[in-house]
MDTraj code that builds the backbone (N, CA, C; nanometers):
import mdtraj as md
import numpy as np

residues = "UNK UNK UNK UNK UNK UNK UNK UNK UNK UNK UNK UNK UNK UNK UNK UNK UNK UNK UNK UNK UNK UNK UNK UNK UNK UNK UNK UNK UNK UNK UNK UNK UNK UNK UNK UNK UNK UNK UNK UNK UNK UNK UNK UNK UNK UNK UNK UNK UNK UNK UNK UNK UNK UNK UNK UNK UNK UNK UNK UNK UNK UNK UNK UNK UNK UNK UNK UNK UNK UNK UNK UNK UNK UNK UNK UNK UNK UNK UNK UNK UNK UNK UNK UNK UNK UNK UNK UNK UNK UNK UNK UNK UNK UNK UNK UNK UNK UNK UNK UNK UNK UNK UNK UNK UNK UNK UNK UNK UNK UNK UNK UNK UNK UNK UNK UNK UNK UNK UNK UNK UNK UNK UNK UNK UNK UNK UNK UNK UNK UNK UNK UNK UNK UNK UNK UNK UNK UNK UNK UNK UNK UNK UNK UNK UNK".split()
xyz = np.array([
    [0.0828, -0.1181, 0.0000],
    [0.0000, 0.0000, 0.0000],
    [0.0876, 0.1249, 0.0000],
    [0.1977, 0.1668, 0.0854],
    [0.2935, 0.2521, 0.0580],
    [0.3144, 0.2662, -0.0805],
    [0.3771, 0.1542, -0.1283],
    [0.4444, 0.1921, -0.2157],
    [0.3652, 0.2180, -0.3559],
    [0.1834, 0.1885, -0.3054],
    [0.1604, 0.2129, -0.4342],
    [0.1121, 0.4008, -0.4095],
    [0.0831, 0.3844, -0.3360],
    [0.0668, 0.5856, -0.2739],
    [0.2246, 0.6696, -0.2535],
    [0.3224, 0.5914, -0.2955],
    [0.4487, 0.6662, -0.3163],
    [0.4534, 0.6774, -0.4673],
    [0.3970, 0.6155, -0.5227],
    [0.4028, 0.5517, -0.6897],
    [0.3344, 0.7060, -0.7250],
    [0.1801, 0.7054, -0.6732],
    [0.1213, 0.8142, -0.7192],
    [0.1460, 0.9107, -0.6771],
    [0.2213, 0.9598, -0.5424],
    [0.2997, 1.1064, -0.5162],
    [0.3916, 1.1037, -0.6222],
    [0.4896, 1.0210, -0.6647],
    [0.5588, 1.0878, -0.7677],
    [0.4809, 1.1263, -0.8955],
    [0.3972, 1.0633, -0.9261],
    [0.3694, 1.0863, -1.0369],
    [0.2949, 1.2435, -1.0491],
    [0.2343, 1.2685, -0.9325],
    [0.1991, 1.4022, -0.9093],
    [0.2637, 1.5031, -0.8392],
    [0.3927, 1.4735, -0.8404],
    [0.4952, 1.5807, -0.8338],
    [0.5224, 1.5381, -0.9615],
    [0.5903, 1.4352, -1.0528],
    [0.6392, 1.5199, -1.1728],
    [0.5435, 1.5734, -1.2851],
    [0.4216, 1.5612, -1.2444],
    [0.3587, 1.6713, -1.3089],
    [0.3604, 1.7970, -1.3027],
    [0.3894, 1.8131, -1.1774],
    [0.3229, 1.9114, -1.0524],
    [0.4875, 2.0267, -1.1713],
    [0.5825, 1.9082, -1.1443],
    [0.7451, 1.9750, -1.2453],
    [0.7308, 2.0197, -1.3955],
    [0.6418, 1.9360, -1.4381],
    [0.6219, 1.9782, -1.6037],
    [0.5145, 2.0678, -1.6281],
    [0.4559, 2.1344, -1.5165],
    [0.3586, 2.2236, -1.5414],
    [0.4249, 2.3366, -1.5118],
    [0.5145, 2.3447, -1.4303],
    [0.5877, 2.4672, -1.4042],
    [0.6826, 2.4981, -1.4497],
    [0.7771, 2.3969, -1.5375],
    [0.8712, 2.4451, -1.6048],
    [0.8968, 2.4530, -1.7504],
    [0.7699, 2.3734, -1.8400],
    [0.7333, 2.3578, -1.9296],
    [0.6224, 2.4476, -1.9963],
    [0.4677, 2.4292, -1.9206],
    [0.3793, 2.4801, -1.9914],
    [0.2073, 2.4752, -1.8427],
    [0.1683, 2.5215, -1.8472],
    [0.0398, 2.5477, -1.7797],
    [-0.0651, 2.4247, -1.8432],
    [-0.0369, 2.4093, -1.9990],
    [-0.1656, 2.3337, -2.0247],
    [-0.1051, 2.2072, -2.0421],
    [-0.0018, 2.1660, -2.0049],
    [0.0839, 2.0621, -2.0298],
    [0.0067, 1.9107, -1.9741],
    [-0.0042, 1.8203, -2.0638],
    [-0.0547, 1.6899, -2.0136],
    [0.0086, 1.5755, -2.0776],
    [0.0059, 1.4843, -1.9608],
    [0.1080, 1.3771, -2.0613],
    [0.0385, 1.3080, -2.1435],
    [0.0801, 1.2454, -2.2096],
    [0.0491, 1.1685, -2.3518],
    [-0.0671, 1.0610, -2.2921],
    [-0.0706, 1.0104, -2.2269],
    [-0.1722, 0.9146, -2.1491],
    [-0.2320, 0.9579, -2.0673],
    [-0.2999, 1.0628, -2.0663],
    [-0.3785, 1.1445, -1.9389],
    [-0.4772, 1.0994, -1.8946],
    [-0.5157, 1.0858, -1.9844],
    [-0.6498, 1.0158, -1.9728],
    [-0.6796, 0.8752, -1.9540],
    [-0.6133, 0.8189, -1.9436],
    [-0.5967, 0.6577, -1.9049],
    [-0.5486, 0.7079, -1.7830],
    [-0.4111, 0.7550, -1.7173],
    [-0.4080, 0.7860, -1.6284],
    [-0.5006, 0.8675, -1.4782],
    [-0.5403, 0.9155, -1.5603],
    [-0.6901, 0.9583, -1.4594],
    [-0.7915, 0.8402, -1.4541],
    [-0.8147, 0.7907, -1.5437],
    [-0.8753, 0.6344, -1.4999],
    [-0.8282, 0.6109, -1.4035],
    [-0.7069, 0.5471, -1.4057],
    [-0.6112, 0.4638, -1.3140],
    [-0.6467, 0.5438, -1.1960],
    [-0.5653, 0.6703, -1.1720],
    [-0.6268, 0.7537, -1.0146],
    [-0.7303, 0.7281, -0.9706],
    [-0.8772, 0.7465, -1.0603],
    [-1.0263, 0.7307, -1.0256],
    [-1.0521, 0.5781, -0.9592],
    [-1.0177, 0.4788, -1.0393],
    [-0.9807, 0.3474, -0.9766],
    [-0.8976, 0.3493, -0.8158],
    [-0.8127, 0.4312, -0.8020],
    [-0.7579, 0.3773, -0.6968],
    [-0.7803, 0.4402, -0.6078],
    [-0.8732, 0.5848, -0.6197],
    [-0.9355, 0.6565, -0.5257],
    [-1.0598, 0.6010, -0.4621],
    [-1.1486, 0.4745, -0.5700],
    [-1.2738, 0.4216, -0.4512],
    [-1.2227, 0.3233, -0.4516],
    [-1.1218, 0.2319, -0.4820],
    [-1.0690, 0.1133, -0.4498],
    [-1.1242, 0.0671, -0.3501],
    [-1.2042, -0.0995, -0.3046],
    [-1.3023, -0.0845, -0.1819],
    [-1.2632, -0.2855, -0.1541],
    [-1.1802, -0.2973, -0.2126],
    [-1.0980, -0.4652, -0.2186],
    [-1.0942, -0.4612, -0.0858],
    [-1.1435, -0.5800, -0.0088],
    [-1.2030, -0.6588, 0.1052],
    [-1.0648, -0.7078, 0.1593],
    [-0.9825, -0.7583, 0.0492],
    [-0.8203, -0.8134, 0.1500],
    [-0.7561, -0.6878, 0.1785],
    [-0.8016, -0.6204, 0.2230],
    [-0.6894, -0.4737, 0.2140],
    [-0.7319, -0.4359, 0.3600],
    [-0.6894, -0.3877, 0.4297],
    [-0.7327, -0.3069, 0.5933],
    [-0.8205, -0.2217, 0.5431],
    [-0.9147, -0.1980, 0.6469],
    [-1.0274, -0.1044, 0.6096],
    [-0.9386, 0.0591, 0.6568],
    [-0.8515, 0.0677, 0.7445],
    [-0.7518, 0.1598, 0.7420],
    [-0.6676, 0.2206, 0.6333],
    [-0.6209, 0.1179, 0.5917],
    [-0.5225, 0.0831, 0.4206],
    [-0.6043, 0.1767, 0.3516],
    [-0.7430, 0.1461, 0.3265],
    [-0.8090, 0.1240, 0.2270],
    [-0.8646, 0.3042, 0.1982],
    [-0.8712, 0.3102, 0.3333],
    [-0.9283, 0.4642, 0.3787],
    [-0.7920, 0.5714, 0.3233],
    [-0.6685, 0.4834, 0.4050],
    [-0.5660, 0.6667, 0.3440],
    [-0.5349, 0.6261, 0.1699],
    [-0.5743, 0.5270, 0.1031],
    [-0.5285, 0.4895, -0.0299],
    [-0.6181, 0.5709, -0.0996],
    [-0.7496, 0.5519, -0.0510],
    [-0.8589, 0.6563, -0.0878],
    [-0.8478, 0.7849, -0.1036],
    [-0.7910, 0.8419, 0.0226],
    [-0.7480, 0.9864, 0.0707],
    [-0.6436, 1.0294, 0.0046],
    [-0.5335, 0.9574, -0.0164],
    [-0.4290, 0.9963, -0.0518],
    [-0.4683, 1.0008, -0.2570],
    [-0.5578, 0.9410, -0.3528],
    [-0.5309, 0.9154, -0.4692],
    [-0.6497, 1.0607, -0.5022],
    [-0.7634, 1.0410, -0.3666],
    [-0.8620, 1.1756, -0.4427],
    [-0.7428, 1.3039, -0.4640],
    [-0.6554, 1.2959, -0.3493],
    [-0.5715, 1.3867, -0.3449],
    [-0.4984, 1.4510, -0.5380],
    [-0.3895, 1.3334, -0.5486],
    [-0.3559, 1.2523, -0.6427],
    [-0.4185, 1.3052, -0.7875],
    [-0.5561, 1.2905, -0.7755],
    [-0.6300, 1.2685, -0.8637],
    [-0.6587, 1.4056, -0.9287],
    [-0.7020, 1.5057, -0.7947],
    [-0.6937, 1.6410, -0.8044],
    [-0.6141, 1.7065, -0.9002],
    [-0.5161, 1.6904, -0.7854],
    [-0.3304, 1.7756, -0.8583],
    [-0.3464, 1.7290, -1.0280],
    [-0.3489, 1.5957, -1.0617],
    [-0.3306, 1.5586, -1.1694],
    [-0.4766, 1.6330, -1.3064],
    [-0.5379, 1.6406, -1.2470],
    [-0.6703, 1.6833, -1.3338],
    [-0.6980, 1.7830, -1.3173],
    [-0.7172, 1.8831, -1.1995],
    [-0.7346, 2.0152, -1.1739],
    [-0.5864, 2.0773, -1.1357],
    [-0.4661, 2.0633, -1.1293],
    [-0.3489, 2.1251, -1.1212],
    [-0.3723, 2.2128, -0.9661],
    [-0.4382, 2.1361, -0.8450],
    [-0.4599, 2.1637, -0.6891],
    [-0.3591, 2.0949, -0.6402],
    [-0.2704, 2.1732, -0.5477],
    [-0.1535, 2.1168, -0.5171],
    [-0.2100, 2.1109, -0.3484],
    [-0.1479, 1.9894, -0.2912],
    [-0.1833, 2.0025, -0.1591],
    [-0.1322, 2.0967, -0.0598],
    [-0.1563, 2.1489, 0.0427],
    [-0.1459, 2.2067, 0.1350],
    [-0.0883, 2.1681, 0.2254],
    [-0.0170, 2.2037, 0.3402],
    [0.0624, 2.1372, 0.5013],
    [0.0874, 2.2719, 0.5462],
    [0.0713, 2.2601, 0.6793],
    [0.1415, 2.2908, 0.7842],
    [0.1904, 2.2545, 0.8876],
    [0.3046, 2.2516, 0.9399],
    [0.3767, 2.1944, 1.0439],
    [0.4371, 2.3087, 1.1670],
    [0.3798, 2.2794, 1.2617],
    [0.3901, 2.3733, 1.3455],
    [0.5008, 2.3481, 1.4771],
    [0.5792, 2.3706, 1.4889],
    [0.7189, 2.3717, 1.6112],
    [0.7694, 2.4853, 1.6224],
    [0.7627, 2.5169, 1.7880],
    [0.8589, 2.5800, 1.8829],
    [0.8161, 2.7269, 1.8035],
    [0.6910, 2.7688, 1.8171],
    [0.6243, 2.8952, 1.7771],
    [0.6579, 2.9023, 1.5857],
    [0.7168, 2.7982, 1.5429],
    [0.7213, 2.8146, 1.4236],
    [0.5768, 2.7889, 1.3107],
    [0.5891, 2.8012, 1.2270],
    [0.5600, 2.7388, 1.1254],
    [0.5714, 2.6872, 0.9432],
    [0.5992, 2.5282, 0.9471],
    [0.6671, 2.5368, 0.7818],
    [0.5499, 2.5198, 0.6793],
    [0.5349, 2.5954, 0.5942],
    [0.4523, 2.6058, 0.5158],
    [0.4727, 2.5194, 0.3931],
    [0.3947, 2.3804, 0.3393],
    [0.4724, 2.3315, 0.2307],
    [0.3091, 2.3613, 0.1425],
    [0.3023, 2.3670, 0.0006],
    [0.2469, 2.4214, -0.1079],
    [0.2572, 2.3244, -0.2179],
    [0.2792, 2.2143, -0.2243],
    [0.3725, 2.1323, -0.3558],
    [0.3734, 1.9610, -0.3271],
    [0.3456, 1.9161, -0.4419],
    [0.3933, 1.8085, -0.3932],
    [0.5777, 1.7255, -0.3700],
    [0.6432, 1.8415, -0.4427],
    [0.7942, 1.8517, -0.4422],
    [0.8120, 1.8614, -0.2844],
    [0.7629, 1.9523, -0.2070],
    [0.8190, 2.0401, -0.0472],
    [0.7309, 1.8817, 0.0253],
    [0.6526, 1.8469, -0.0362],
    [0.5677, 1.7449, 0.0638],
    [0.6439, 1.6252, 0.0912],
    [0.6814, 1.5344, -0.0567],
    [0.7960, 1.4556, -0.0593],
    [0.8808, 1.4654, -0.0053],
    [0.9743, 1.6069, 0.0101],
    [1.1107, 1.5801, 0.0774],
    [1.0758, 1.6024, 0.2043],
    [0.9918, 1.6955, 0.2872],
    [0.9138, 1.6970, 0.3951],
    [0.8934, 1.5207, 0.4398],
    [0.8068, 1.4609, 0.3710],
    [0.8396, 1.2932, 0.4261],
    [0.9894, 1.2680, 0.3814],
    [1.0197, 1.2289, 0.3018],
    [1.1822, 1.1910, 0.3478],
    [1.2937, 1.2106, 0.4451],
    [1.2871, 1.3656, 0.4767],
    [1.3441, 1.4368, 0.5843],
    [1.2619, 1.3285, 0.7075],
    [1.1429, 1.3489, 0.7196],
    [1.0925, 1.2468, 0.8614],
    [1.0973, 1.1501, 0.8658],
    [1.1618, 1.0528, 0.7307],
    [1.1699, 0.9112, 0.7485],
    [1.3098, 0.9140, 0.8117],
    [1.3709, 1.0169, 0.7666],
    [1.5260, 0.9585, 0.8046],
    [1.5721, 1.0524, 0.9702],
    [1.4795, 1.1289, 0.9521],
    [1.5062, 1.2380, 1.0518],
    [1.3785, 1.1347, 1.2002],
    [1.2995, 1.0741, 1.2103],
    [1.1844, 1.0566, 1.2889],
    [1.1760, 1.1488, 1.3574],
    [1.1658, 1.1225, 1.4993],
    [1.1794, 1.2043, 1.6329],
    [1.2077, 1.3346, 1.5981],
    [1.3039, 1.3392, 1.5958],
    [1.4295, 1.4574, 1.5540],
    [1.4248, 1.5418, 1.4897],
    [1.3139, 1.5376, 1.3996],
    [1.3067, 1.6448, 1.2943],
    [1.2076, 1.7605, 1.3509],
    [1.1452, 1.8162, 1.4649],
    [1.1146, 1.8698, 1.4754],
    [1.2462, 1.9885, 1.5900],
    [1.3290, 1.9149, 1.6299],
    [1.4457, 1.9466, 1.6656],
    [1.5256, 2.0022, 1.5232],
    [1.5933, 1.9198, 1.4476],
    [1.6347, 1.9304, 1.3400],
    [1.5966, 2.0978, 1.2657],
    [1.4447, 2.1188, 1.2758],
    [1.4002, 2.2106, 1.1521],
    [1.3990, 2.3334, 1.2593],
    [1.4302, 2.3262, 1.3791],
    [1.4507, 2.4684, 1.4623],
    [1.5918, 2.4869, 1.4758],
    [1.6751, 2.4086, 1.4719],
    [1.8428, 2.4413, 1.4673],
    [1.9171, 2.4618, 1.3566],
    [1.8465, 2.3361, 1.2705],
    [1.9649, 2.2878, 1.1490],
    [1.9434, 2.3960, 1.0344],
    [2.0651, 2.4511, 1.0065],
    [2.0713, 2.5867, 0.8785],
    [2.0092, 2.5050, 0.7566],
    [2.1133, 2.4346, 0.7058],
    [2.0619, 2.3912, 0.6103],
    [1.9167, 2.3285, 0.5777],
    [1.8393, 2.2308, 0.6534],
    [1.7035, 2.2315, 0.6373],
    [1.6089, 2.3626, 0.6206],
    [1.6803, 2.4587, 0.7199],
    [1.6076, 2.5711, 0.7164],
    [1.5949, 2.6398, 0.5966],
    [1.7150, 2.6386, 0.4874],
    [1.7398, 2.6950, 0.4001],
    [1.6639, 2.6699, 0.2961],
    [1.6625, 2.4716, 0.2898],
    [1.5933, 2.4128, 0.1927],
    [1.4454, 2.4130, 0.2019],
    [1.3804, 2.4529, 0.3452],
    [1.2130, 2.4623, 0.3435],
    [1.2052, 2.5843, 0.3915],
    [1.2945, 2.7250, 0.3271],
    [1.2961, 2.8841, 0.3293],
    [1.2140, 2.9002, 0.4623],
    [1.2897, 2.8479, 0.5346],
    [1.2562, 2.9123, 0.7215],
    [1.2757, 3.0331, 0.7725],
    [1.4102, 3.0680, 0.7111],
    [1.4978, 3.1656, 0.7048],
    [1.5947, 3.1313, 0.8269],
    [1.6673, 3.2712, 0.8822],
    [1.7471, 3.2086, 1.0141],
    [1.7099, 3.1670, 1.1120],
    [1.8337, 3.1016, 1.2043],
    [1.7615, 3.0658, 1.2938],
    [1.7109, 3.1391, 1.4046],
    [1.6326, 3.0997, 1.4396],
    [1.5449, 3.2005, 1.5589],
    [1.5892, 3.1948, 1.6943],
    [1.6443, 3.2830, 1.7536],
    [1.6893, 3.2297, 1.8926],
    [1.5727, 3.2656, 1.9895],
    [1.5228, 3.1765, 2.0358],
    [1.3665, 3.1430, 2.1930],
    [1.4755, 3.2079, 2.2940],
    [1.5723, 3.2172, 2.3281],
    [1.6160, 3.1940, 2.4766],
    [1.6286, 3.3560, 2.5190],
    [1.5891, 3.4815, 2.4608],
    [1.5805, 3.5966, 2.5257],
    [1.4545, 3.6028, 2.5562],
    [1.3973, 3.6556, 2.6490],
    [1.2813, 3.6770, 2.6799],
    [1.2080, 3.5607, 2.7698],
    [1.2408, 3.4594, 2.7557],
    [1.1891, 3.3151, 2.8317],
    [1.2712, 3.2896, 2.9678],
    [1.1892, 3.2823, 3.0597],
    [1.2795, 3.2451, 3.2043],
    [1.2693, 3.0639, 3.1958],
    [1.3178, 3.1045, 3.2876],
    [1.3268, 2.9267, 3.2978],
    [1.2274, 2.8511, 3.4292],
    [1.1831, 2.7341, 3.4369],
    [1.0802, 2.7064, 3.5341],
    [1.1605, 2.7735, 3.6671],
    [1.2849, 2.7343, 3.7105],
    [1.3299, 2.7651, 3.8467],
    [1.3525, 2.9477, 3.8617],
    [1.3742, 2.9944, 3.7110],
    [1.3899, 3.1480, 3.7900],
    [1.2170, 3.1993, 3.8181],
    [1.1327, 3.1368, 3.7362],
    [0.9790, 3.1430, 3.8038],
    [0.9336, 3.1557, 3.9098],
    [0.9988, 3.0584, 3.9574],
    [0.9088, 2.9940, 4.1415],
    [1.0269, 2.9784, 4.2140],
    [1.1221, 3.0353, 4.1929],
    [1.2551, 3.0986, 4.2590],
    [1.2044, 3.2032, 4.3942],
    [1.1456, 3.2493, 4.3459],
    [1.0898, 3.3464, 4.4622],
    [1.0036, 3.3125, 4.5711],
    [0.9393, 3.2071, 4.4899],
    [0.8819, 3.1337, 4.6194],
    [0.9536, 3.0425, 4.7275],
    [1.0421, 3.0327, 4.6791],
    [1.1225, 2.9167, 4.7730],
    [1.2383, 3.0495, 4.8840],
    [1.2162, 3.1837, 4.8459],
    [1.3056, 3.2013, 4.9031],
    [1.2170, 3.3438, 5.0274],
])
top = md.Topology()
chain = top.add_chain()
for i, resn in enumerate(residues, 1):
    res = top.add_residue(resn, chain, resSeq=i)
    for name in ("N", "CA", "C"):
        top.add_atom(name, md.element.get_by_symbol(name[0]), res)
traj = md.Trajectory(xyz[None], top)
């Protein structure tokens, strides 16, 4: 099931690439078979499959299906440490999951320190939290004394 909803993110990022660097009305040579195929795998309703499976395969191809036929790119936001990363694309979405496959945990650490991530999902610099913020003990410091 991944890999067939990784199959169709690429395919709707490299559209998502030949519409923007090529042409606006740009469609590939099989479009239309291909939108079959999406429409198929968006009510896909096969009984050996998890009814979970079955639900984000759904979710993920109407998605899919969109981008590819109406040129609607998905939306995200990811929100850490008063931030927020804005992705627009299915290009920023992809490497956004890749970064968290390899990054797990960490990447919400990662995207408040690390320059370079910052650079590549235009964060800008890094933000320093630590003026203005006390710390729990200078808080209730006063109470103890």
């Amino acid at each position: 099931m991944d890999m067939r909803v990784s199959a169709g993110e690429v395919v709707a990022a490299l559209y998502e690439a030949a519409v923007s660097t090529i042409d606006e009305t740009f469609k590939f040579p099989n479009q239309h078979h291909l939108l079959e195929i999406l429409a198929g795998l968006a009510t896909d309703s096969v009984k050996y499959r998890a009814k979970k499976d079955r639900k984000v395969q759904r979710s993920s191809f109407r998605q899919i299906y969109n981008a590819v036929e109406q040129q609607e790119w998905p939306s995200f936001d990811v929100k850490f440490d008063g931030e927020v990363l804005t992705g627009d694309s299915y290009g920023v979405k992809l490497l956004y999951d890749a970064v968290c496959s390899v990054l797990k945990s960490g990447t919400n650490a990662h995207l408040k320190s690390n320059i370079l991530l910052r650079e590549v999902f235009d964060l800008g610099p890094v933000v320093d939290r630590t003026t203005g913020r006390t710390s729990k003990l200078q808080r209730v410091g006063h109470l103890v004394y």
